[in-house]
C-alpha positions in Angstrom: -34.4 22.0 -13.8 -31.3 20.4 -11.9 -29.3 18.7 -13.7 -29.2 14.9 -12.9 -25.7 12.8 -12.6 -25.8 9.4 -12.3 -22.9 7.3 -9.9 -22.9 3.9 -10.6 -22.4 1.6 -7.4 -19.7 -1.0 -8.5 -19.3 -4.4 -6.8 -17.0 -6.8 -7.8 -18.4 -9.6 -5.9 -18.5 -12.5 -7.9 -21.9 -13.4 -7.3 -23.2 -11.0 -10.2 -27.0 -10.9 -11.1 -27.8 -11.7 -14.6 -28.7 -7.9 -15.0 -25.7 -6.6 -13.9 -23.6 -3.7 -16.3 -20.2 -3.9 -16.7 -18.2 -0.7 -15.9 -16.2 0.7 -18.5 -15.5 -2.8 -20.0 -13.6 -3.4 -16.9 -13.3 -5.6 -13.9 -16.4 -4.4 -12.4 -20.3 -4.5 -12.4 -22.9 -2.7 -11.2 -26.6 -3.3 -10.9 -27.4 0.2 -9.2 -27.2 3.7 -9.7 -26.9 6.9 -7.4 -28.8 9.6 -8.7 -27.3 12.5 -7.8 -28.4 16.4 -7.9 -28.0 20.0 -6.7 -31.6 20.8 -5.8 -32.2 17.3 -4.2 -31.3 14.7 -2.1 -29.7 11.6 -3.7 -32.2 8.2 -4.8 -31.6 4.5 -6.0 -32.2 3.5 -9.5 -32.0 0.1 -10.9 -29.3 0.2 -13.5 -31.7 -0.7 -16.0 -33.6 2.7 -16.0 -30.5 4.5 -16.9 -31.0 6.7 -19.5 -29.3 5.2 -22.9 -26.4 7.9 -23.2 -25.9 7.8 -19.5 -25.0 3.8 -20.0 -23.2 3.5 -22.6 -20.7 5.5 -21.3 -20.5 4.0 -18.4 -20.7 0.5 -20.0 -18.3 1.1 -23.1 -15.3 -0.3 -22.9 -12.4 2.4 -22.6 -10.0 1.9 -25.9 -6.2 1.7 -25.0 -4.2 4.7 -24.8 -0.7 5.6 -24.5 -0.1 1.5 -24.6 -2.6 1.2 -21.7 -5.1 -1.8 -21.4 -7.6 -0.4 -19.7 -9.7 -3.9 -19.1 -7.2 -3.9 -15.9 -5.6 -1.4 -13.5 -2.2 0.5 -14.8 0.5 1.7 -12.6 1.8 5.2 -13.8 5.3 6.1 -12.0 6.1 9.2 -10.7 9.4 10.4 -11.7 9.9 14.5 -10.7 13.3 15.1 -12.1 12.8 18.7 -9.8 14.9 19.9 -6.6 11.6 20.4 -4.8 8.7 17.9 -5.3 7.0 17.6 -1.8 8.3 13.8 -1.2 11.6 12.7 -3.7 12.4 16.4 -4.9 15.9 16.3 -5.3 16.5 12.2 -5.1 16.1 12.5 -9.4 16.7 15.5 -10.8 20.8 14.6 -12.1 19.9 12.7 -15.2 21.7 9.6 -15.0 19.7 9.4 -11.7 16.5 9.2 -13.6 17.7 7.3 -16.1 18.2 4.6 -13.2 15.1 5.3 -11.5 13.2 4.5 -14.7 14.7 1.1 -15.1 13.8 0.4 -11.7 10.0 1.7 -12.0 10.2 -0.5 -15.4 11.5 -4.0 -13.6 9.3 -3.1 -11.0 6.1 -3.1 -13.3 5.5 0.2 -14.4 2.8 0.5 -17.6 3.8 4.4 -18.2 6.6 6.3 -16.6 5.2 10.7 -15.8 8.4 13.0 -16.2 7.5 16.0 -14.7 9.9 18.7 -14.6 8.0 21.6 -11.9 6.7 21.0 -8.5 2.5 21.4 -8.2 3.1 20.2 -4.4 1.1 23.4 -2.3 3.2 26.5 -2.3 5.9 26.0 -5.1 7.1 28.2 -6.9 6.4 28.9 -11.3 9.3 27.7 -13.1 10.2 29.3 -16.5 9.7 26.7 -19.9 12.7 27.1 -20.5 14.0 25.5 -17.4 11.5 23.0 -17.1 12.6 22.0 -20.5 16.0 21.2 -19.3 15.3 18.8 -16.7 12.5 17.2 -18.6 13.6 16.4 -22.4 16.6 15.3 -21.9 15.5 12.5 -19.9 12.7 11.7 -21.6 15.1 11.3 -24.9 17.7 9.2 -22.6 14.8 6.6 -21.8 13.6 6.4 -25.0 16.6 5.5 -26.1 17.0 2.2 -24.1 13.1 1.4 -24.1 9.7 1.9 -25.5 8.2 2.4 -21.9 5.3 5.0 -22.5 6.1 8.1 -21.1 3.9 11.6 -20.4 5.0 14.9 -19.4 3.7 16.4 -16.5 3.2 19.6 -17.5 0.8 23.0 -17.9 3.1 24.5 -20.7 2.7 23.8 -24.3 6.3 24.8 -25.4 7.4 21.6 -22.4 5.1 19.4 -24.0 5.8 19.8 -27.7 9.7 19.8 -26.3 9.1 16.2 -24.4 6.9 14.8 -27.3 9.5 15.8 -29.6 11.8 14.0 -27.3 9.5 10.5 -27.1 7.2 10.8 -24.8 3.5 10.2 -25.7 1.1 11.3 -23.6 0.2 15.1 -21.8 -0.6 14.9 -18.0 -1.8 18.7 -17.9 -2.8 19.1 -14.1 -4.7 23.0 -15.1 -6.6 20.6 -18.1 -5.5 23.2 -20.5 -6.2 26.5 -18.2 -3.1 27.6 -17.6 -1.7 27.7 -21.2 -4.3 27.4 -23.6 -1.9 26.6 -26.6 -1.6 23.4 -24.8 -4.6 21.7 -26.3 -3.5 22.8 -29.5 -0.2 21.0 -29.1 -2.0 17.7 -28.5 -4.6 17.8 -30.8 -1.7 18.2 -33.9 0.5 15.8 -32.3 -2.3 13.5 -31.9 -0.6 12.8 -28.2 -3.5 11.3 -25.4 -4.0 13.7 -23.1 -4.8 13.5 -18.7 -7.0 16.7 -17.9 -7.1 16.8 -13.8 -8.9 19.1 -11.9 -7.0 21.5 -9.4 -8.4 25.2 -7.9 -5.9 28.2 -7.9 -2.2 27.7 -8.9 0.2 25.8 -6.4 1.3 28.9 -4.8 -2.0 29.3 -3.4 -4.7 25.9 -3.9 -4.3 25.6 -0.2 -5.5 28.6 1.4 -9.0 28.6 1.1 -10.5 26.4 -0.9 -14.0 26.4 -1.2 -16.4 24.3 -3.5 -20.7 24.6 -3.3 -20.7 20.5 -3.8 -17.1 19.5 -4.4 -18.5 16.0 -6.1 -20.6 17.5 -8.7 -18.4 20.8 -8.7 -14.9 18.8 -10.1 -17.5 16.6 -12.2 -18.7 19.5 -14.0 -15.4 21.6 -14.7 -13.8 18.1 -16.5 -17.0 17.7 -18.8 -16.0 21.6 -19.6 -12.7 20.5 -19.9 -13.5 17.4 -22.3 -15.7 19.8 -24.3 -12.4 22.3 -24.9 -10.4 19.4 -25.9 -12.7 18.2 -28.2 -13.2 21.2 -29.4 -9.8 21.2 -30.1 -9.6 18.3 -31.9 -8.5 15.9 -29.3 -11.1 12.7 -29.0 -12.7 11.6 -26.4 -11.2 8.4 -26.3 -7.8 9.9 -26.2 -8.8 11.5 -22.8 -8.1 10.3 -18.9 -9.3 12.7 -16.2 -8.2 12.5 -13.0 -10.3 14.6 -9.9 -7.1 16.2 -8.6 -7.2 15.1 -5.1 -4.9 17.5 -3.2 -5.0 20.3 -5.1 -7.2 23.2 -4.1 -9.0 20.9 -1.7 -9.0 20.3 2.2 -9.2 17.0 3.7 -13.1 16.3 3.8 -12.8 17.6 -0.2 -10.7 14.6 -0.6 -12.7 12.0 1.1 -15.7 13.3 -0.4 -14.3 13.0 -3.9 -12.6 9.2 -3.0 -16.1 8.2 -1.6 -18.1 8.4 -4.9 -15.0 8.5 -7.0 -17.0 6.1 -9.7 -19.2 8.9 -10.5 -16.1 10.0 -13.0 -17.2 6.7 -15.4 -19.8 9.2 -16.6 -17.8 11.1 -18.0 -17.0 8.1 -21.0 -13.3 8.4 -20.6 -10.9 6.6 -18.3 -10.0 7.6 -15.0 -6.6 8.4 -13.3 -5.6 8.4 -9.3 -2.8 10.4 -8.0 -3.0 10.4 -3.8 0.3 8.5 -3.7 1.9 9.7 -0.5 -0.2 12.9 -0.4 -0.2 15.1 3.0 -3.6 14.0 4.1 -2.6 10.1 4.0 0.0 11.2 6.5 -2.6 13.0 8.7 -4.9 10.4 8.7 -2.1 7.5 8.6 -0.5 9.0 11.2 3.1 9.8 8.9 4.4 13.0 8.9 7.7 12.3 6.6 6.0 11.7 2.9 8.8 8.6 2.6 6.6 6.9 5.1 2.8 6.7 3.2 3.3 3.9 1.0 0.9 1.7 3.4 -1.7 4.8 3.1 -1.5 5.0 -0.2 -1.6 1.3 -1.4 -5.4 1.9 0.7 -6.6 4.6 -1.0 -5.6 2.8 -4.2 -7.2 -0.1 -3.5 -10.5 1.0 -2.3 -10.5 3.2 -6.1 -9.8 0.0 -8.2 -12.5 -1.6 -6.5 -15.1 1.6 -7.9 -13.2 0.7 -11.4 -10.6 3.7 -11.3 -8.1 2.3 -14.7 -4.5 4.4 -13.6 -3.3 4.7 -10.3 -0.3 7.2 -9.9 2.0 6.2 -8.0 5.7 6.5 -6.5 5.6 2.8 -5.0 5.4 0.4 -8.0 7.0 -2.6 -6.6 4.7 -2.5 -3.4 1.4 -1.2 -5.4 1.9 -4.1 -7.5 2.0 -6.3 -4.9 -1.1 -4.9 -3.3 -3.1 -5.1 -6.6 -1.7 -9.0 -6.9 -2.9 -10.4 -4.1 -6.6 -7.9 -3.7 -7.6 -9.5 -7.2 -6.6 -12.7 -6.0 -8.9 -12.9 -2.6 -11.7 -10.6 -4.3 -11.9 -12.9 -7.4 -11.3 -10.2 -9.4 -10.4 -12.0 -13.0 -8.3 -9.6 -14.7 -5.0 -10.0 -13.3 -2.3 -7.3 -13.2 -0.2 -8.8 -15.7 2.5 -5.9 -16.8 
């Protein structure tokens, strides 16, 4: 038998029936569910015939990690302290530059700052620990210095992550959810450190090529419940987990929309749920910008058409403007949980 997975429809209309679910604790409701399968084509179900696992997770409010309210959308900034990252490599990587940066993200609003120290942009190149060490702890101790801003590390290495949590920062952003370095699981689970498990297929060098997927909705879905059941398994709780679909990596244009179009399925999965499209290459396709400096427009879209399926982090390189965005769509949707940070 196929097995069934169940996309909850979120509205945030304020005109909410009486038997309405709240998702994830959060802004939104929904009163319908999309079942979804393999062997079949998709149906309707009233919420109310959900099967009881299947709601609470989607109903249970997400607890607060890394300093994150979850109740309301959180604005991660990106901060590549690299030579090569596909749209600032280069603009960060001296250390007193990202020590200004940060303050600016800060000012600008930022809930969590992510160092990351190696390009995943299509076709880069595998960096050594060591190195990635060098650019990263450093200037994760220099901002902790000056400010308890949570911080993560982007990183698929467990000797860069035990090196950054060592240095302050407090979460794990692992975009191979613990494939590429197995260790790394076991690095957050004795820390105790959250941890963001996102989807990609192949390594950077070569995700672009070909990639292929049977249903790419149900496909993604299925390798972060594995993903959740290693962590656990490694001692990490569910509640101390985000996952994030990895849109852009190892996936073609259509892959993208396809995953952004039923994006709320992920609330199944009982944990919270982190966005990273911020000025990726197929915003500039379909937004008509070919220099990545250009997308912010593109990207405060995408953004805003997740929050409104519930989506808690968006990851971003445009705070101030994000912000912004996020202000005035709650205010003209009624949304009641204002961005506050």
């Amino acid at each position: 038998m196929s097995s069934l997975y169940y996309r909850p429809i979120p509205s945030i209309d304020p005109a909410r029936p009486s038997d309405a679910l709240t998702l994830a604790g959060g802004w939104a409701w929904f009163s319908q569910v999309e079942v979804l399968s393999r062997a079949a084509p998709s149906r309707l179900i009233p919420a109310t015939e959900l099967p009881e696992e299947v709601k609470t997770r989607l109903t249970a409010p997400r607890a607060p990690l890394a300093s994150m309210d979850f109740a309301r959308p959180n604005l991660m900034g990106i901060l590549n302290v690299t030579p090569d990252s596909f749209s600032d490599g280069g603009m960060f990587d001296a250390p007193d530059a990202a020590r200004v940066r940060a303050q600016v993200m800060m000012a600008e609003g930022a809930d969590i700052l992510d160092i990351g120290g190696e390009s995943t942009r299509p076709g880069a190149d595998y960096i050594a620990p060591e190195l990635e060490i060098t650019r990263t702890a450093p200037v994760i101790a220099a901002i902790r210095a000056g400010s308890t801003v949570p911080m993560s590390i982007d990183t698929r290495k467990a000797a860069v992550a035990a090196a950054a949590l060592a240095a302050g920062a407090d979460l794990i952003n692992d975009v191979y959810a613990f494939c590429h370095d197995p260790e790394l699981a076991n690095v957050a689970a004795q820390s105790g450190a959250p941890v963001c498990l996102m989807h990609a297929q192949g390594d950077p060098e070569v995700m672009q090529e070909h990639p292929e997927y049977q249903n790419v909705l149900l496909d993604v879905y299925d390798f972060l419940a594995a993903r959740i059941a290693v962590a656990e398994a490694a001692g990490i709780s569910r509640t101390q987990i985000l996952v994030d679909p990895g849109i852009g990596f190892g996936k073609t244009q259509a892959h993208n929309l396809a995953l952004l179009q039923r994006i709320s399925l992920f609330h199944a999965l009982g944990c919270g749920v982190l966005l990273g499209v911020s000025r990726k290459g197929f915003i500039g396709r379909i937004g008509n910008a070919p220099e990545a400096r250009d997308r912010a427009p593109g990207s405060i879209a995408v953004a805003l058409a997740a929050v409104a399926q519930g989506i808690q982090v968006l990851r971003v390189h445009d705070i101030k403007e994000t912000k912004q965005a996020l202000a005035l769509w709650q205010a003209v949707s009624g949304e009641g949980g204002q961005h506050d940070a």
